[in-house]
C-alpha positions in Angstrom: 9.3 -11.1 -15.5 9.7 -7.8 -18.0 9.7 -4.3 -17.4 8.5 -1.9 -19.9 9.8 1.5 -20.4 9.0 4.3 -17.5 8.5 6.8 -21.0 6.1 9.5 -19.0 8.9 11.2 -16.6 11.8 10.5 -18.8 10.3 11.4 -21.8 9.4 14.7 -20.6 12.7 15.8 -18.6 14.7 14.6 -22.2 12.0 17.3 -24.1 12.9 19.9 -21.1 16.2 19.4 -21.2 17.1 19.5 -25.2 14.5 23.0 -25.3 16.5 24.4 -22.5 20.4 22.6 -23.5 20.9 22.3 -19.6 19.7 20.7 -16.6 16.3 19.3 -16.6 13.2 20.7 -14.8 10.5 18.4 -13.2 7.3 18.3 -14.8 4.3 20.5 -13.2 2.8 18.7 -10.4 -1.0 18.3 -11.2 -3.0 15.4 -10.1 -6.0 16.3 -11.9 -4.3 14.8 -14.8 -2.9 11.8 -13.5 -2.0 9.3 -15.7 -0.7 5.4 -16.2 2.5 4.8 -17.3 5.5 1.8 -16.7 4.6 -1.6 -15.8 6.2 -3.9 -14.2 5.1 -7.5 -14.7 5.5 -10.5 -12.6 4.2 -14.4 -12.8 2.8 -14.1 -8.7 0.4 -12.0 -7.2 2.2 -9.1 -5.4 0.3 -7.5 -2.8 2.9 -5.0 -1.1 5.3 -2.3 -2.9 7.2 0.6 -1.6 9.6 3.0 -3.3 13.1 3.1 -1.7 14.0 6.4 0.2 16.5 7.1 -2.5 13.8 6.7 -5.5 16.5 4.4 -7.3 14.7 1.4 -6.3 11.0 -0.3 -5.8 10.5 -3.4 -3.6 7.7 -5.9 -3.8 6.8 -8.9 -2.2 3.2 -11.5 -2.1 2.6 -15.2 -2.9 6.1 -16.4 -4.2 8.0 -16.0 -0.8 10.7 -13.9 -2.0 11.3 -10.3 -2.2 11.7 -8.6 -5.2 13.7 -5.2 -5.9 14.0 -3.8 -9.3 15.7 -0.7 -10.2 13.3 1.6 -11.5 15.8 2.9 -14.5 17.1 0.0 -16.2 15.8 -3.5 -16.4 17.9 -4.5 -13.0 16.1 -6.9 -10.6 17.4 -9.3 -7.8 15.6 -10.8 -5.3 15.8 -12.3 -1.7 14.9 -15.6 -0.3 14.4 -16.3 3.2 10.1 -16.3 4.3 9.4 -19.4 4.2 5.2 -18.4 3.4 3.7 -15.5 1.7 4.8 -11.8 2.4 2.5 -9.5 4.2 4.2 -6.5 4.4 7.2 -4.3 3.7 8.6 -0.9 4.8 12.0 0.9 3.8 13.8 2.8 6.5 13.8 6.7 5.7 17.4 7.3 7.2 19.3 4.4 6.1 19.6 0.9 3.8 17.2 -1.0 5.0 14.3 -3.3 4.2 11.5 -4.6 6.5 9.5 -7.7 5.7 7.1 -9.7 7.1 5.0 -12.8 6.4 2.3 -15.1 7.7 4.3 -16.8 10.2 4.9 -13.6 12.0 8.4 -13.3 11.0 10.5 -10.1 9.6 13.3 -10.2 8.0 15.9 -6.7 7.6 17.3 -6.7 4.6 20.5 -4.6 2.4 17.7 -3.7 -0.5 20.6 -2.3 -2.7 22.7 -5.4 -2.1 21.8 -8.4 -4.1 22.5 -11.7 -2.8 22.9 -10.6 0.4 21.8 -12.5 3.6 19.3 -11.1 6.1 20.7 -8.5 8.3 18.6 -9.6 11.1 15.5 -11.9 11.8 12.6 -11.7 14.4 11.6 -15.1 14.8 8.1 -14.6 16.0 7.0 -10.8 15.9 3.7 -11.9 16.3 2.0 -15.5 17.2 0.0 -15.2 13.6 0.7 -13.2 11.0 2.4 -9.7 11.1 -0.1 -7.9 9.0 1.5 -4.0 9.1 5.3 -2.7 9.4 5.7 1.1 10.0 9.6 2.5 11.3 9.3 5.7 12.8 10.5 9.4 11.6 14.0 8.9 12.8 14.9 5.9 11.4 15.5 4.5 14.9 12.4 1.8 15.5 10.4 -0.3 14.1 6.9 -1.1 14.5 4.8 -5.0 13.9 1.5 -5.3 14.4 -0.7 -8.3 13.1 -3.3 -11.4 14.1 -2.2 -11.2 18.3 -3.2 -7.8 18.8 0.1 -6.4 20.1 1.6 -3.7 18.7 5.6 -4.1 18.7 8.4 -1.8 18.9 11.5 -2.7 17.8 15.1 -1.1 17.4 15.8 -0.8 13.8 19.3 -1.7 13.9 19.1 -5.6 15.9 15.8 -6.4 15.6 15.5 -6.4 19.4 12.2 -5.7 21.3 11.9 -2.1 22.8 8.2 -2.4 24.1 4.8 -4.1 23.5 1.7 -2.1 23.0 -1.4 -4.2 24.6 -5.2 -2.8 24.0 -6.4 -4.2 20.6 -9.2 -6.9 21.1 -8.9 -8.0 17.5 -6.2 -7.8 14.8 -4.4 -5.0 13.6 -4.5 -4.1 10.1 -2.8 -0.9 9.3 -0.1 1.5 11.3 1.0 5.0 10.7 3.4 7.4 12.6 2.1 10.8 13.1 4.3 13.8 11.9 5.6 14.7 15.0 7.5 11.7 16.0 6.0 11.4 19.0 3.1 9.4 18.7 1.5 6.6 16.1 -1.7 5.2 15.3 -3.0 1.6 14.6 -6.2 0.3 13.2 -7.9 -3.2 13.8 -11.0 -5.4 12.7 -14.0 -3.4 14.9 -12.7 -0.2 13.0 -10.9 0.7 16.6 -8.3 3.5 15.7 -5.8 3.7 18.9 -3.4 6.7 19.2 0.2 5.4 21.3 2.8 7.7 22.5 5.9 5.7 21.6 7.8 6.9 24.7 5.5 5.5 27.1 3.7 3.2 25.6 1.0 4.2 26.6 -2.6 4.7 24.9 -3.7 8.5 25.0 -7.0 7.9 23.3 -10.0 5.5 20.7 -11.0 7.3 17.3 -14.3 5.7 16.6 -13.5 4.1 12.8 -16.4 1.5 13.4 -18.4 2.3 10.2 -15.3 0.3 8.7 -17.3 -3.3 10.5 -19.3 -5.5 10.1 -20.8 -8.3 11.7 -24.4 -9.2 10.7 -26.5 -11.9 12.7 -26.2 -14.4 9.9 -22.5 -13.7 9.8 -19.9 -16.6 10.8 -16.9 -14.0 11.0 -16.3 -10.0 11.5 -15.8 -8.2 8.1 -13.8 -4.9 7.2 -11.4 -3.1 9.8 -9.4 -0.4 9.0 -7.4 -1.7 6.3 -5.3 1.8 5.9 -4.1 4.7 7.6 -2.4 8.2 6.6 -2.0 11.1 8.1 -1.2 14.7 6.0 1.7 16.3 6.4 1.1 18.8 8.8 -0.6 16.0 10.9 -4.0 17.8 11.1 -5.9 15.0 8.9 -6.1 11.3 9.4 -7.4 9.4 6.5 -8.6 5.6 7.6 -9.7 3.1 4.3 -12.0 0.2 4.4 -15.3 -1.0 3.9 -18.6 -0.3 4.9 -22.1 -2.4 4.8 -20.3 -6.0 4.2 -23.1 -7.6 2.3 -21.6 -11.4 2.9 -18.9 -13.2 4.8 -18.4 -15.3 2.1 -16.5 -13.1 -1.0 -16.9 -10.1 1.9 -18.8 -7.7 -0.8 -19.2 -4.3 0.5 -18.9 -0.8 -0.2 -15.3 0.8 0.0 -15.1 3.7 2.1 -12.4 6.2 3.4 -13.0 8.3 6.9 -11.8 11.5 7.2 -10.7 12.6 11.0 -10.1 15.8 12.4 -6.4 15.2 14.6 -7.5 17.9 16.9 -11.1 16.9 18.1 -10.5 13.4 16.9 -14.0 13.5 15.1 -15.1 12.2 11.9 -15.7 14.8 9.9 -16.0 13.6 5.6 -16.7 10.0 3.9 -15.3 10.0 0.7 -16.0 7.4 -1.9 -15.3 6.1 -5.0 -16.2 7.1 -8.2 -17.3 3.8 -9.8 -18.9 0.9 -8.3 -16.5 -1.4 -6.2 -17.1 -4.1 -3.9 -13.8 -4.4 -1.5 -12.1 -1.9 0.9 -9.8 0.8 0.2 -6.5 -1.3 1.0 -3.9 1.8 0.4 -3.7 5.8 1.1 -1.6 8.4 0.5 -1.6 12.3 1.5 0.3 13.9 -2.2 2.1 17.3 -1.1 -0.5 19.4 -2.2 -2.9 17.5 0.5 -4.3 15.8 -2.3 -5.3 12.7 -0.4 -5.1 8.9 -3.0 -6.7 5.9 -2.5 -7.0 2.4 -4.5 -9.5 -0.7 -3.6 -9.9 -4.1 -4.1 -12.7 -5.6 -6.7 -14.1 -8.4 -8.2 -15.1 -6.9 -11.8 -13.2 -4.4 -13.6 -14.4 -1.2 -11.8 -11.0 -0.7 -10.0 -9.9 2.9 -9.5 -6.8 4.9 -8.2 -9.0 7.6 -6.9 -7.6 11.5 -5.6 -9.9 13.8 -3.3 -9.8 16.9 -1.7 -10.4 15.6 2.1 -13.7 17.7 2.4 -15.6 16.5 -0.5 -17.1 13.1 -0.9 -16.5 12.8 -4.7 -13.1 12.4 -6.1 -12.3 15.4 -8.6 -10.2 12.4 -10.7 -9.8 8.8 -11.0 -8.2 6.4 -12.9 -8.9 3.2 -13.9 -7.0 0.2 -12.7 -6.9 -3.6 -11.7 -7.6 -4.4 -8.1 -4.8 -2.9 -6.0 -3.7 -3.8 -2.7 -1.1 -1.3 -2.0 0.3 2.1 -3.0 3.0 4.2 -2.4 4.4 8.0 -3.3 7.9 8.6 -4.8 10.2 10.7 -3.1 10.1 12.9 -6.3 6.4 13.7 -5.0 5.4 13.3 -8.9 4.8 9.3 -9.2 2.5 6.4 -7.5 3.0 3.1 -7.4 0.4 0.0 -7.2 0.7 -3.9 -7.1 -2.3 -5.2 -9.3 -4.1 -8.5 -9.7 -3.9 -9.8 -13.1 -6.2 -12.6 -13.4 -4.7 -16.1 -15.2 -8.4 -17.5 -15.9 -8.7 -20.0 -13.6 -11.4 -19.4 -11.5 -11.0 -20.0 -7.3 -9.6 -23.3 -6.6 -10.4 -24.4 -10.4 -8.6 -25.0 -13.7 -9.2 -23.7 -16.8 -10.8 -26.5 -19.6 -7.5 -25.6 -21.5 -5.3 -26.6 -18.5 -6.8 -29.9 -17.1 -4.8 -31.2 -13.6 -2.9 -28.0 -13.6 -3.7 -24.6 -11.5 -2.6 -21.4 -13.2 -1.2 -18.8 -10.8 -2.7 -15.2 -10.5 0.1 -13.0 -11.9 0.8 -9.0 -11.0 1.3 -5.7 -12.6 3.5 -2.8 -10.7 1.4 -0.4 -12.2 3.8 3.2 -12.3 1.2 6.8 -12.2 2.5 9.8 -13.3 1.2 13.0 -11.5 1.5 15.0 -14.2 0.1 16.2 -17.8 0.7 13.5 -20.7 3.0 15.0 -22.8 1.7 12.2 -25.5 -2.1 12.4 -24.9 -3.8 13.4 -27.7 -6.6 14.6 -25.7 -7.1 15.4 -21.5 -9.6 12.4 -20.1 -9.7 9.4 -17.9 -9.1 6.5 -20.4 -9.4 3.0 -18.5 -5.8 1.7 -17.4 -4.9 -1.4 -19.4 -3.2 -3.9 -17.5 -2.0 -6.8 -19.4 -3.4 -9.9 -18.6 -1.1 -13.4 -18.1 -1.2 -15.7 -21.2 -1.1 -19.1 -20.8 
């Protein structure tokens, strides 16, 4: 592993600060020029990051089992063992210490991030009978939701891990979950591009958002393709964003065209597509409403036409893009003025294969924490939208 210097946002509040001989002032927030900046490598595929509430901290998890922390301001990193399969997803608690994990045998572990070495605070056994595909903990800190490969959405309380109440209605598994801004209610999204709203008090359903452009299942198909891979809502919860794919051209690689729904909250209508600026063939795995409403996407891809992508919600085109390695996840520090991204970094062995070089031996995939400043480049000679680099493993 090796971390290379986050030189964008320091860099600029050092300048601020010796012009000004006193406390430093955030660069201007301005997406239009968004940039890449800090990497983080790592040997295995990571396919899940979040900031930490505090912003001292990222968290990742994927293929190696274990769950990796670095501090994002010095070279710090410990990690925690205890899946006993690959990671499927991970959520910080807003109001307190915590750490949510989950893996492909449907257990989640609660971890002390900031503590390294530390055991498991609590384990669910068996939050789902598959895999537990999506983790979301509500506004206030208090619950916890699962959702994955059984259908059933979960709640649990935040502080044992034990079950509050069980969400039944999905007829196929649940990708993606998001809590609304009030508190009150959450949405999750499955494989037939069925978006259900759940008032957490109740339990109860309260209505179906029609996401279905986000499947597919031709006559010559062996499985369903798409779903609604992500979900975010904007601030004032009067937008929901829903990422996927549309027009699955194969079950076999799943090639399609990656696609983001825009919904009124209101009326509960579809009312934008928004795509991507380059050609891509997977679905948009990660969103993000940015405080300006802003709303940022990234997608999966088999060539190297990846994109982080920003658009107003009513136009179809993004206004800016930048371009990146296939991305699975993505997240917004609490600063509101950086993004983060897990990318796939390619070893040269192809599928199953090995490379000529490396006879009898499989190479791993590797990973880059790709960091995006929201800002102007304070060292870019000229304004534009120069391809992100991601270093690729050598071996």
């Amino acid at each position: 592993m090796s971390k290379e210097k986050d030189s964008g946002l320091t860099d600029v509040l050092d300048d601020l600060k010796d012009k000004e001989k006193g406390a430093p002032k955030p660069p201007t927030f301005d997406p239009a020029k968004a940039w890449a900046d800090k990497v983080i490598k790592h040997e295995r595929q990571l396919v899940r990051c979040r900031f930490s509430p505090c912003g001292k901290f990222v968290a990742a998890g994927g293929l190696d089992r274990l769950v990796h922390v670095w501090e994002l301001d010095s070279d710090k990193q410990h990690s925690f063992a205890g899946h006993q399969t690959w990671i499927a997803s991970l959520a910080f608690n807003p109001k307190g210490k915590s750490l949510f994990t989950s893996d492909y045998h449907g257990v989640i572990h609660a971890w002390d991030y900031a503590a390294a070495g530390s055991k498991p605070l609590f384990t669910i056994p068996k939050a789902d009978a598959n895999i537990t595909r999506a983790l979301a903990v509500t506004l206030d800190g208090k619950h916890l939701l699962s959702a994955g490969d059984d259908t059933i959405v979960r709640l649990w309380d935040a502080t044992t891990g034990k079950l509050v109440r069980e969400f039944p209605g999905h007829r196929e598994c649940v990708f993606s979950l998001a809590c609304h801004p009030d508190g009150k209610t959450f949405v999750s999204g499955d494989l037939f591009g069925v978006v259900k709203e759940w008032n957490l008090e109740t339990g109860k359903t309260t209505r179906d958002l029609d996401a279905s452009a986000l499947h597919t299942r031709k006559a010559d198909f062996i499985a369903d393709v798409g779903g609604v891979r992500s979900l975010a809502f904007d601030a004032a919860g009067k937008l929901l964003a829903c990422g996927g794919m549309k027009d699955a051209e194969s079950n076999a690689f799943c090639p399609g065209t990656p696609v983001v729904l825009v919904f009124d909250w209101a009326t509960g209508k579809s009312t934008q597509q928004l795509k991507l600026a380059n050609k891509a063939d997977g679905p948009v795995n990660a969103l993000r409403f940015l405080p300006d409403g802003t709303l940022v996407g990234c997608a999966e891809n088999q060539g190297p036409g990846a994109e982080l992508a920003f658009w107003k919600a009513d136009k179809e085109e993004p206004f800016h893009f930048v371009k990146t390695g296939s991305a699975y996840d993505l997240d917004l520090h609490p600063d509101g003025l950086r993004l983060i991204t897990p990318q796939f970094v390619a070893s040269g062995s192809g599928g199953n294969g090995a490379r000529a070089k490396q006879k009898e031996r499989y190479v791993a995939n590797s990973a880059a924490l790709q960091v995006f400043n929201l800002f102007e480049n304070p060292k870019a000679k000229a304004p534009g939208k120069a391809p992100v680099k991601v270093p690729q493993k050598k071996v």
